[in-house]
N, C-alpha and C positions, 0 to 999 in steps of 0.2 A: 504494500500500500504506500504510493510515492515514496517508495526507498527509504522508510521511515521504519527501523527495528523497535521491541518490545521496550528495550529502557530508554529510548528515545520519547517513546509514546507517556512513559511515566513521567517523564521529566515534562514534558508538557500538558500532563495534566495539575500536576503540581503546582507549577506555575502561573497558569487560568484560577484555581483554585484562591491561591493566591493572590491574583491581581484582582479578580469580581468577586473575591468573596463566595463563599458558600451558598449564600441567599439570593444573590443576582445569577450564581452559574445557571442552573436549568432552565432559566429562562431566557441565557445569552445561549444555551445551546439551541432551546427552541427555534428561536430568532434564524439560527446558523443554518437550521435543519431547515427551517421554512424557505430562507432565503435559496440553499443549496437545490433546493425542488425547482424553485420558478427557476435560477438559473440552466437547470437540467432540460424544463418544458422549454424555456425559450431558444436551446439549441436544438432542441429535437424538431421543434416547428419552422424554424430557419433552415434546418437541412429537411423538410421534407418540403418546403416550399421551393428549395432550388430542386430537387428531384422534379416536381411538378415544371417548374419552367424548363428546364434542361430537355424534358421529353423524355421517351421511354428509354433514349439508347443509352440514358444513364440512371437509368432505375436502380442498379446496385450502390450508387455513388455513396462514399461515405466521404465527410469529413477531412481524416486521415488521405483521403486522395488529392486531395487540392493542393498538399504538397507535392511538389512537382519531380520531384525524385519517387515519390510513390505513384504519381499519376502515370507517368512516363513507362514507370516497371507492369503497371497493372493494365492499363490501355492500349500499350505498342510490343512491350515485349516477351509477354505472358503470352498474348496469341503469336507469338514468333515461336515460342520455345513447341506450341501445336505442332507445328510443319516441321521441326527441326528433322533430320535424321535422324536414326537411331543409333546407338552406339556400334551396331556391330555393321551395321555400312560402312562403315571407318576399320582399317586394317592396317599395322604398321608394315606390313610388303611393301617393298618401295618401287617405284610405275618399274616398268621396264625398259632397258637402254635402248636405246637407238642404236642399231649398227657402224661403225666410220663410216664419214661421206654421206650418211643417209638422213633428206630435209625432213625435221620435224613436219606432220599436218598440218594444215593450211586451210583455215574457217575466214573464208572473204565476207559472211554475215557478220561476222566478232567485230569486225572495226569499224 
Protein backbone atom coordinates (compact mmCIF):
# COMPACT_ATOMS: atom_id res chain seq x y z
CA UNK A 1 0.00 0.00 0.00
CA UNK A 2 2.13 3.16 -1.49
CA UNK A 3 5.26 1.44 -0.28
CA UNK A 4 4.26 2.28 3.08
CA UNK A 5 5.56 -0.87 5.60
CA UNK A 6 3.66 -1.89 9.13
CA UNK A 7 5.91 0.52 11.53
CA UNK A 8 5.68 3.18 9.20
CA UNK A 9 1.95 2.88 9.34
CA UNK A 10 2.28 3.10 13.33
CA UNK A 11 4.23 5.86 13.30
CA UNK A 12 1.72 7.73 11.43
CA UNK A 13 -0.99 6.83 13.27
CA UNK A 14 0.71 8.14 16.24
CA UNK A 15 1.24 11.12 15.05
CA UNK A 16 -2.47 12.16 13.63
CA UNK A 17 -3.25 10.93 17.15
CA UNK A 18 -1.28 13.20 18.35
CA UNK A 19 -1.73 16.32 16.38
CA UNK A 20 -6.06 16.11 16.23
CA UNK A 21 -6.31 14.74 19.33
CA UNK A 22 -8.37 11.76 20.18
CA UNK A 23 -11.61 13.47 19.93
CA UNK A 24 -11.27 15.29 16.57
CA UNK A 25 -9.59 11.91 14.93
CA UNK A 26 -12.72 9.90 13.64
CA UNK A 27 -14.11 12.53 12.44
CA UNK A 28 -10.84 13.87 10.56
CA UNK A 29 -10.85 10.24 9.22
CA UNK A 30 -14.57 10.56 8.23
CA UNK A 31 -13.90 13.64 6.57
CA UNK A 32 -10.79 11.72 4.78
CA UNK A 33 -12.95 8.79 3.97
CA UNK A 34 -15.67 10.82 2.43
CA UNK A 35 -13.44 13.18 0.62
CA UNK A 36 -11.27 9.84 -0.72
CA UNK A 37 -14.94 8.52 -2.26
CA UNK A 38 -16.00 11.73 -4.22
CA UNK A 39 -12.38 11.81 -5.31
CA UNK A 40 -12.58 8.01 -6.43
CA UNK A 41 -16.28 8.98 -8.27
CA UNK A 42 -14.89 11.92 -9.96
CA UNK A 43 -12.00 9.80 -11.73
CA UNK A 44 -14.20 7.06 -12.53
CA UNK A 45 -16.62 9.60 -14.36
CA UNK A 46 -14.00 11.48 -16.09
CA UNK A 47 -12.49 8.35 -17.45
CA UNK A 48 -15.71 6.99 -18.49
CA UNK A 49 -16.62 10.06 -20.13
CA UNK A 50 -13.44 10.04 -22.25
CA UNK A 51 -14.24 6.30 -23.08
CA UNK A 52 -17.60 7.68 -24.38
CA UNK A 53 -16.09 10.41 -26.44
CA UNK A 54 -13.17 8.52 -27.68
CA UNK A 55 -15.73 5.95 -29.33
CA UNK A 56 -15.66 2.31 -29.17
CA UNK A 57 -12.08 1.76 -30.48
CA UNK A 58 -11.04 2.69 -27.11
CA UNK A 59 -13.45 1.09 -24.86
CA UNK A 60 -10.73 -0.63 -22.85
CA UNK A 61 -8.96 2.62 -22.27
CA UNK A 62 -7.76 3.06 -18.82
CA UNK A 63 -6.08 5.94 -17.34
CA UNK A 64 -2.63 4.31 -16.91
CA UNK A 65 -2.71 4.47 -20.90
CA UNK A 66 -2.48 8.09 -21.51
CA UNK A 67 0.94 7.61 -20.53
CA UNK A 68 2.51 7.50 -23.43
CA UNK A 69 5.00 4.88 -22.93
CA UNK A 70 2.06 2.65 -21.83
CA UNK A 71 -0.12 3.98 -24.71
CA UNK A 72 2.59 3.27 -27.38
CA UNK A 73 3.30 -0.50 -25.70
CA UNK A 74 -0.45 -1.21 -25.53
CA UNK A 75 -1.92 0.27 -28.90
CA UNK A 76 1.13 -0.32 -31.41
CA UNK A 77 3.19 -2.94 -30.15
CA UNK A 78 1.13 -5.44 -28.26
CA UNK A 79 -0.69 -6.14 -31.64
CA UNK A 80 2.93 -6.40 -33.35
CA UNK A 81 4.00 -8.94 -30.98
CA UNK A 82 0.28 -10.91 -32.67
CA UNK A 83 2.13 -11.21 -36.18
CA UNK A 84 5.47 -11.65 -34.63
CA UNK A 85 7.10 -15.15 -35.62
CA UNK A 86 7.54 -17.61 -33.60
CA UNK A 87 10.59 -18.63 -32.00
CA UNK A 88 11.33 -21.62 -33.89
CA UNK A 89 11.03 -19.92 -37.53
CA UNK A 90 14.20 -18.56 -36.32
CA UNK A 91 17.35 -21.20 -36.41
CA UNK A 92 20.83 -20.38 -35.76
CA UNK A 93 22.16 -22.26 -39.32
CA UNK A 94 23.68 -19.77 -40.96
CA UNK A 95 22.16 -18.97 -44.82
CA UNK A 96 24.33 -20.78 -47.07
CA UNK A 97 27.48 -19.42 -49.14
CA UNK A 98 27.49 -18.46 -52.34
CA UNK A 99 29.95 -20.37 -54.50
CA UNK A 100 33.32 -17.97 -55.98
CA UNK A 101 32.26 -15.76 -58.69
CA UNK A 102 28.62 -16.58 -58.18
CA UNK A 103 26.19 -12.89 -58.08
CA UNK A 104 24.01 -12.93 -55.01
CA UNK A 105 19.92 -12.73 -56.33
CA UNK A 106 18.72 -9.86 -57.67
CA UNK A 107 14.89 -8.53 -56.56
CA UNK A 108 14.45 -5.39 -59.20
CA UNK A 109 10.97 -4.86 -56.87
CA UNK A 110 13.23 -4.20 -53.59
CA UNK A 111 14.55 -0.99 -54.74
Amino acid sequence: MFGIGPLELVVIAIVAVLVFGPDRLPEFARTAGRLLRQVRQMVNNAQNDLRNELGPEYADLELQDLNPKNFVRKHLLDPMDDDAPSSTEFTDTPAPRLPAGAKPPYDPEST
